[in-house]
VEXPAVO-14611 format. One record per residue (C-alpha): x, y, z; residue in three letters. Coordinates in steps of 0.02 Angstrom, whole numbers, padded with zeros to 5 digits, always signed. Each point is the difference from the previous one (the first is absolute). Example, Ala and Ser with C-alpha at 12.3 -4.5 7.8 and 13.67 -1.06 7.14 Angstrom:
REM residues 2
+00615-00225+00390ala/+00069+00172-00033ser/
This chain:
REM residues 506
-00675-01162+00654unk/+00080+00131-00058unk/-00149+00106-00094unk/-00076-00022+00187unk/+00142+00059+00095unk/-00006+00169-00134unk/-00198+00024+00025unk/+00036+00022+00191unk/+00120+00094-00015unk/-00107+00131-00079unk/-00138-00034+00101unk/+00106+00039+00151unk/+00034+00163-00086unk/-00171+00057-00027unk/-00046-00091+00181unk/+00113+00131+00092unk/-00052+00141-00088unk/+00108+00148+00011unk/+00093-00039+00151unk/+00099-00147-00110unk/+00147+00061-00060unk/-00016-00045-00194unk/+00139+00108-00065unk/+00132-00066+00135unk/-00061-00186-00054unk/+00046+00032-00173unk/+00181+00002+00034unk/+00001-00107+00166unk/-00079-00139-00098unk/+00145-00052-00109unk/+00122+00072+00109unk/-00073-00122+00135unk/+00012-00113-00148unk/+00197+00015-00048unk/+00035-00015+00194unk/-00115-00181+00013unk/+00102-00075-00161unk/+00172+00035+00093unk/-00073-00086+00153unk/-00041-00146-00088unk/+00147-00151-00058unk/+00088+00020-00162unk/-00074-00186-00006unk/-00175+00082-00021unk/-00038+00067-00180unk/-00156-00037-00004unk/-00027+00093+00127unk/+00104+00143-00034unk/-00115+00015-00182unk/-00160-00016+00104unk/+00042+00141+00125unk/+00074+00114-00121unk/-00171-00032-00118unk/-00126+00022+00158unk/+00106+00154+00075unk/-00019+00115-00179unk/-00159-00067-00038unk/-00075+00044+00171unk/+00078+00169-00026unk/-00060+00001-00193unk/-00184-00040+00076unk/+00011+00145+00147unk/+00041+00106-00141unk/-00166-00046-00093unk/-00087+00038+00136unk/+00077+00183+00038unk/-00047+00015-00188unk/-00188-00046+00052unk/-00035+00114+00134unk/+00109+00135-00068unk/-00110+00178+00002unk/-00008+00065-00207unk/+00007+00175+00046unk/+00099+00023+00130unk/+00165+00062-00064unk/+00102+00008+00169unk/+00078-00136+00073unk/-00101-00155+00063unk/+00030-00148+00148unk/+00122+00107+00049unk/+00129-00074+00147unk/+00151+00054+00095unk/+00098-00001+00145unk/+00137+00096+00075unk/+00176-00080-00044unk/+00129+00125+00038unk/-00097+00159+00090unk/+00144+00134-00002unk/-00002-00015-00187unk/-00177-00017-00026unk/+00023-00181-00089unk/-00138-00106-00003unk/-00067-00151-00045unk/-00113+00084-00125unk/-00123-00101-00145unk/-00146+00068-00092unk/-00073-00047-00167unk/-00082+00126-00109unk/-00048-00015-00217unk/+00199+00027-00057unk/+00043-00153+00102unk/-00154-00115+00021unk/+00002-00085-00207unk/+00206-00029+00049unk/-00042-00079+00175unk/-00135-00137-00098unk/+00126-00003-00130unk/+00120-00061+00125unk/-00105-00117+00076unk/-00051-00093-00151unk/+00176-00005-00102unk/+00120-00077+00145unk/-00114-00138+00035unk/-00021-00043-00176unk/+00196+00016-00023unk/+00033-00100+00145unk/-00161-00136-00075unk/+00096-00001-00168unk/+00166-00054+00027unk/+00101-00074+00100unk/+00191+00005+00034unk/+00126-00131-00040unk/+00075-00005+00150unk/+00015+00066+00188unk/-00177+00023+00014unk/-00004+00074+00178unk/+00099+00157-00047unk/-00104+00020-00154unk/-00155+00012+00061unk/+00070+00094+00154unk/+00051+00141-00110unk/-00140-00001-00098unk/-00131+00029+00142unk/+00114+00133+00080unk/-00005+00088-00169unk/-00180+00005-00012unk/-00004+00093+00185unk/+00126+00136-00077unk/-00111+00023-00154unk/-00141+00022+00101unk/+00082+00102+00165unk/+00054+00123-00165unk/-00173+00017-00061unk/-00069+00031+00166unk/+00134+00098+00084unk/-00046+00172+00081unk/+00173+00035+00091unk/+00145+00048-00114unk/+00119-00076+00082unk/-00126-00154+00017unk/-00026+00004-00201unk/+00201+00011-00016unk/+00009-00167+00110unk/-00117-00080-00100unk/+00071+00064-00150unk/+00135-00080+00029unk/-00037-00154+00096unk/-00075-00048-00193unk/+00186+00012-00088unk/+00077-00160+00126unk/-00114-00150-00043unk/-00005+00062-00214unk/+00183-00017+00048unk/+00015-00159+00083unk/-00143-00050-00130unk/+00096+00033-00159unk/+00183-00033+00064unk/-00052-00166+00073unk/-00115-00075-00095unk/+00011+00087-00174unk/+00082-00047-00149unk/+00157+00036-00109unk/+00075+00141+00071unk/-00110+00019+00129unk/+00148+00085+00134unk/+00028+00132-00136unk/-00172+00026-00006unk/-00043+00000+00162unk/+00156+00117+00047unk/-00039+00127-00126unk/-00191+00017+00054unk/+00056+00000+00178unk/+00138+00139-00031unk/-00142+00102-00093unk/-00133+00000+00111unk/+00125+00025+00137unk/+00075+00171-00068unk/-00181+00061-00050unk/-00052-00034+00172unk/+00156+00097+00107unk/-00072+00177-00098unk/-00182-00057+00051unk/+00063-00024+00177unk/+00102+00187+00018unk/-00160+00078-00082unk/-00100-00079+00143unk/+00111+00041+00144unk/+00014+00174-00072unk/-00181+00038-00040unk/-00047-00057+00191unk/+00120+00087+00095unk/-00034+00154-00137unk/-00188-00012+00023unk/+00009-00005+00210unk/-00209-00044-00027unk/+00030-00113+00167unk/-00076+00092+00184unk/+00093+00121+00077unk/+00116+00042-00183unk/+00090-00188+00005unk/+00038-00096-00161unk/-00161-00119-00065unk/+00028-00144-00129unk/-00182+00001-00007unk/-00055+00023-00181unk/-00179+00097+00041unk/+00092+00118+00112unk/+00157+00037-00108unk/-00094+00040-00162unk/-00059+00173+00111unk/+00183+00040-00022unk/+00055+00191-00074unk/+00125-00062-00112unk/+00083+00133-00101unk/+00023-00033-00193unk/+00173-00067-00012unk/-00013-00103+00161unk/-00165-00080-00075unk/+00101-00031-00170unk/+00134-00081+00088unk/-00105-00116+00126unk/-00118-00036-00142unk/+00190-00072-00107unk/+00027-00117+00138unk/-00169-00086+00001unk/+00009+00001-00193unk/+00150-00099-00013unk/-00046-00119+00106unk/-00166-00050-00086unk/+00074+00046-00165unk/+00124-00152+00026unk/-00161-00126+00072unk/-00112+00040-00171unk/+00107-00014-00071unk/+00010+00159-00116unk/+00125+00044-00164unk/+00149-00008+00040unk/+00019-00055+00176unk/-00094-00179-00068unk/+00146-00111-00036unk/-00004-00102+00141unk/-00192-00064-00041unk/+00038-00118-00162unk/+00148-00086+00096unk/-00081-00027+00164unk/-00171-00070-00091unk/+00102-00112-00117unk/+00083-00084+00150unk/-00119+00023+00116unk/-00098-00161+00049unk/-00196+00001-00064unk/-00077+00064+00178unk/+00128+00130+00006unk/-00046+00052-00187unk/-00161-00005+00034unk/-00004+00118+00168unk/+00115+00100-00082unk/-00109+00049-00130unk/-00140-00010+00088unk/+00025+00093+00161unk/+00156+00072+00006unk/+00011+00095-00146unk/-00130+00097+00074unk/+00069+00064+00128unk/+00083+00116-00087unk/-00134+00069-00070unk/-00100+00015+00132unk/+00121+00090+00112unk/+00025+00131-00126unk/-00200+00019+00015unk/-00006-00020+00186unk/+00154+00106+00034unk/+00074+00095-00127unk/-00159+00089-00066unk/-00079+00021+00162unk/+00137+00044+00111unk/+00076+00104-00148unk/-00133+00102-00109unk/+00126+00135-00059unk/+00134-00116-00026unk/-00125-00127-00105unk/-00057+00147-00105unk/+00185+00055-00041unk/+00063-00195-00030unk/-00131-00047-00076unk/+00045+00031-00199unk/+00166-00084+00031unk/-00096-00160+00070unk/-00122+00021-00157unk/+00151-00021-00116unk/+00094-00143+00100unk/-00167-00092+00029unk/-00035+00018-00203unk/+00170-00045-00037unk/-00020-00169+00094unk/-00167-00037-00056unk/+00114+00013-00194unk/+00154-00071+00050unk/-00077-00154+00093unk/-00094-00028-00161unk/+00134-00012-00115unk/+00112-00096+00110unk/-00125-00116+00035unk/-00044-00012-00174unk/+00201-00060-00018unk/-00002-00138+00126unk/+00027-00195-00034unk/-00033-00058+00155unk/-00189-00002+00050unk/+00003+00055+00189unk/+00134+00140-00035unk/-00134+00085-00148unk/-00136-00003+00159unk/+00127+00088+00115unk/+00047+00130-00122unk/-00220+00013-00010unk/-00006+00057+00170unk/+00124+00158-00027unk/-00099+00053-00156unk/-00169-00054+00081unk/+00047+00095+00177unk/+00050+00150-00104unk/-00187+00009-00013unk/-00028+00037+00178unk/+00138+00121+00016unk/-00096+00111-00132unk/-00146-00026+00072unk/+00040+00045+00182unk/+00116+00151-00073unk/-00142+00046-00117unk/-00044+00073+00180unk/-00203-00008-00048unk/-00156-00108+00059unk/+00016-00070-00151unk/+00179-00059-00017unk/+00018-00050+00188unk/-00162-00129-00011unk/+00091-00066-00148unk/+00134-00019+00087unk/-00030-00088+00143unk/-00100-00117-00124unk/+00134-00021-00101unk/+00099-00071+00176unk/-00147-00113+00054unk/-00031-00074-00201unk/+00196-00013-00039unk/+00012-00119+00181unk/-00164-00118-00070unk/+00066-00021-00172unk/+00206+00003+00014unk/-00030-00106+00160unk/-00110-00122-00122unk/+00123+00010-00135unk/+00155-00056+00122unk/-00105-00130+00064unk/-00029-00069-00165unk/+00188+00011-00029unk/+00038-00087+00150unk/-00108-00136-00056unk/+00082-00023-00165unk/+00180-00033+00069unk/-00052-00119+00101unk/-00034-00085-00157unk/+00142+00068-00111unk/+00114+00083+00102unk/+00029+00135-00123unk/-00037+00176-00019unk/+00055-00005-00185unk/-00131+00033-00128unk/+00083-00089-00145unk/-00003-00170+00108unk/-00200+00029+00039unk/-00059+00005-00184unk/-00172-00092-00014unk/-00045-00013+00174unk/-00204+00055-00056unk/-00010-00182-00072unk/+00027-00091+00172unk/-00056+00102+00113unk/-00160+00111-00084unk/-00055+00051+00185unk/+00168+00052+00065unk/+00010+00094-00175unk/-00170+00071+00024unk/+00013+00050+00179unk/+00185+00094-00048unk/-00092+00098-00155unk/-00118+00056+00117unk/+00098+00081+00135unk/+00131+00058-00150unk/-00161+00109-00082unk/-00008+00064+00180unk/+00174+00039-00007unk/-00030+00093-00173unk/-00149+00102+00058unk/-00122-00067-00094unk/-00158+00090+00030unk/-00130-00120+00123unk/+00146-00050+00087unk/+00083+00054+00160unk/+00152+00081-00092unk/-00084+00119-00082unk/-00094+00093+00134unk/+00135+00064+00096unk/+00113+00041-00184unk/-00138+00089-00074unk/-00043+00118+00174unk/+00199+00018+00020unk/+00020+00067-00180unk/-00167+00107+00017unk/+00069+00097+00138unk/+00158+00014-00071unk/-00063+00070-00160unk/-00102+00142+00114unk/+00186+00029+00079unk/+00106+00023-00151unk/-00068-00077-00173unk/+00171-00048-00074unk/+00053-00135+00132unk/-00189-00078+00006unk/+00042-00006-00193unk/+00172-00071+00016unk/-00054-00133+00143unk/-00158-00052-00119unk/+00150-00094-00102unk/+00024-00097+00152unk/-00190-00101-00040unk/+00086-00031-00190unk/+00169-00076+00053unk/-00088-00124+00138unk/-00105-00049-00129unk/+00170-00039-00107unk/+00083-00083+00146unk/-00120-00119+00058unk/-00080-00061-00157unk/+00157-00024-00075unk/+00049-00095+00166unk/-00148-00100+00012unk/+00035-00052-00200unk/+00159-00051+00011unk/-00032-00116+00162unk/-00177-00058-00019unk/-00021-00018-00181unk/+00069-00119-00146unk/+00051-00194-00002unk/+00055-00034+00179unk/+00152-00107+00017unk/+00023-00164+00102unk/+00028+00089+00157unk/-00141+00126-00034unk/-00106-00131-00073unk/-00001-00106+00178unk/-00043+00199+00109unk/-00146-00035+00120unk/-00139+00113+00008unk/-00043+00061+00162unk/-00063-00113+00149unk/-00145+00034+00105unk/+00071+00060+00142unk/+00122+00115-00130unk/-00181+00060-00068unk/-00064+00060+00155unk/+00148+00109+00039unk/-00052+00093-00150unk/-00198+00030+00023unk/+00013+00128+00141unk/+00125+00088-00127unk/-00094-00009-00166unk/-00159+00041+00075unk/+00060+00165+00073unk/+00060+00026-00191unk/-00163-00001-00051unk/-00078+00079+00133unk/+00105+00156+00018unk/-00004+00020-00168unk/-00185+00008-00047unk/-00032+00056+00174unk/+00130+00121+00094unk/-00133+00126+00072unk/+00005-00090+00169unk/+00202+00039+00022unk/-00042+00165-00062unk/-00120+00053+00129unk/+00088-00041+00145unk/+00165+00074-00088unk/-00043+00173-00043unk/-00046+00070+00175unk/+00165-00017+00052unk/+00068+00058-00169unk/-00076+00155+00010unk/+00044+00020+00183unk/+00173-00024-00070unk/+00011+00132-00136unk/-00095+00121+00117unk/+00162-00019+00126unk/-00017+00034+00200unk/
């Protein structure tokens, strides 16, 4: 019922041609989603699973299908669609979908319903699944955004349900870790917002010399060299703080500790990202000077993490916190690459986004499963799981050589094009970061051996391997593994168009 329900979907797509307003659907579809779970009784969860599964899967499957009939070489901006909000400021309603954004849109639409799939909640399922769905129409409203103001809104729209998410339903200290990440993000995203106000009313693109929040018409502005500097700061902190990068990063390891397995996973998966990608979108296009001046500073702190994540990871006990502390060092990689400020570097970079989401959202599925079983985190109380459950075992190794970089996987693609470019930028910090490929390969082996291998005890002994339904969650995941990794040409081409329109600049 529900694989037929997806297949028109699409067809109705494709049936309305252009005149269907794809982009719009994309973050209507689970927003339509979040609104039908509140309608229905608390009495309901069934139904409150079924709607929040159907809503991001629909929008997972539109996304497919904007993937299908996207044009390879056009770099500009595709299914483009807007509408006048507030006309004396020249805010609009504004989505378009070009190569930077269109790998993060599919990437969207296959992680949340996968996260949502995977686990479920141990209680108050209707605000659960509410938040959930409403976060998957930020993540994708961010993506797609045109509008500054509009990408601000969805920007921040994404920071309530991880909130709710992790101070709710999380674990341990979940209010601490919820407060701190909301505290973070909040402070980055006040100098984002007086960078944005400033830069419109500074850029007066709009008709007749009136302020414009629209992002094609701003980046025309005649910025002098200190304004540019400054504007460029506020956008930096802001996405600095969602990467997270060294040393603004603190709040990560708490909030994915405590944070319940969905919210791990589209944390890693998704919302890491959009850090990255608004440095891409909007620091290096709306700021050329200002990227070419910061950019050895974000070379050193993006090297720095990629070490520092390493070795702290390298430290932990506890088997989720040594995957958060991944993502700093493994999200460093993408900060060098998009500073690197070449073809080169930037494709790796936006690789590096789309493979960390597959294989850290695999890896915190995977994790999820295995507290249902032992409700622990703790390696030393995990020793010998391998002997009870080989294809749980198997499946983790697999996505954990992802996670290393190991080359014919996904992980390695985006690494190796991220450390290319940054060795054509400045050969000591591609050198440096290199270390980063050593110390994952110390951290996760050495994780893997001391939970998976040796003489399991009676808890560990009595594990169950993965069901079929558990199995299934992880195909679409380990096949794009795989695939990416013996086969990334296909992201590639429909990448570098717009990553050369990017580096060229307006």
């Amino acid at each position: 019922m529900i694989a037929t329900l997806l297949a028109q979907v699409a067809n109705a797509a494709e049936t309305a041609g252009p005149e269907f307003p794809i982009l719009p659907a994309l973050v209507f579809v689970p927003l339509f989603g979040a609104v039908a779970i509140l309608l229905v009784p608390a009495t309901r969860p069934d139904m409150h699973r079924l709607l929040a599964i159907v809503s991001s899967a629909m929008s997972g499957v539109i996304s497919l299908y904007v993937l299908k009939v996207f044009e390879v070489p056009d770099p500009g901006y595709q299914f483009v669609s807007e509408v006048t909000w507030i006309g004396s400021l020249d805010i609009r309603f504004s989505l378009g979908i070009d190569g930077i954004s269109l790998f993060l849109v599919v990437l969207t639409g296959i992680i949340f319903p996968l996260a949502i799939f995977a686990a479920k909640p141990e209680h108050s399922e209707k605000g659960y699944y509410f938040w959930l769905t409403l976060l998957m129409a930020g993540c994708m409203g961010v993506f797609l955004a045109l509008d500054l103001l509009l990408f601000f809104l969805f920007f921040e729209i994404t920071l309530v349900p991880l909130y709710m998410l992790i101070g709710k339903w999380g674990h341990g200290r979940r209010v601490y870790a919820a407060t701190k990440f909301f505290i973070f993000t909040m402070l980055g995203s006040m100098f984002m917002l007086v960078s944005i106000v400033a830069l419109a009313y500074i850029a007066k693109a709009g008709p007749g010399g009136t302020v414009s929040f629209d992002f094609r018409k701003v980046v025309e502005a005649d910025l002098s060299t200190g304004t540019g500097r400054w504007l460029f700061l506020g956008f930096a902190v802001a996405f600095a703080v969602k990467t997270p990068m060294w040393p603004v990063h603190t709040w990560l390891p708490d909030a994915h500790t405590e944070a319940p397995t969905a919210g791990s996973i589209d944390l890693a998966g998704i919302l890491l990202k959009l850090g990255t990608f608004g440095f891409l979108r909007y620091g290096l296009f709306l700021f050329p000077e200002a990227s070419i001046w910061a950019a050895p500073a974000f070379l050193a702190l993006g090297t720095i993490g990629i070490v520092y994540g390493g070795i702290v990871a390298a430290m932990q006990k506890n088997l989720k916190r040594l995957v958060a502390y991944s993502s700093v060092s493994h999200m460093g990689f993408a900060i060098i690459g998009l500073f690197a400020l070449n073809v080169e570097g930037i494709e790796g970079a936006i690789l590096q986004m789309v493979n960390h989401g597959i294989i850290t959202g695999g890896l915190f599925i995977l994790l999820g499963y295995l507290y249902s079983r032992r409700h622990t985190y703790e390696m030393s109380e995990l020793r010998g799981i391998q002997r009870s459950a080989p294809v749980f075992a198997g499946i983790f190794m697999l996505v954990m050589l992802a996670s290393v970089g190991l080359p014919g996987l996904n992980g390695f693609v985006g690494e190796f094009l991220a450390l290319l470019g940054t060795f054509l930028a400045n050969h000591l910090w591609a050198i440096i970061a290199a270390t980063g490929g050593i110390l994952s390969s110390l951290y996760l082996l050495w994780a893997y051996q001391r939970a998976f291998h040796g003489i399991p005890d009676e808890k560990n002994a009595r594990f169950a391997d993965l069901k079929l339904n558990e199995r299934l969650v992880m195909v679409p995941l380990l096949f794009l593994i795989v695939l990416l990794g013996v086969y990334p040409k296909p992201l590639l081409e429909r990448i570098e168009p717009s990553v050369r329109a990017t580096i060229a600049g307006p």
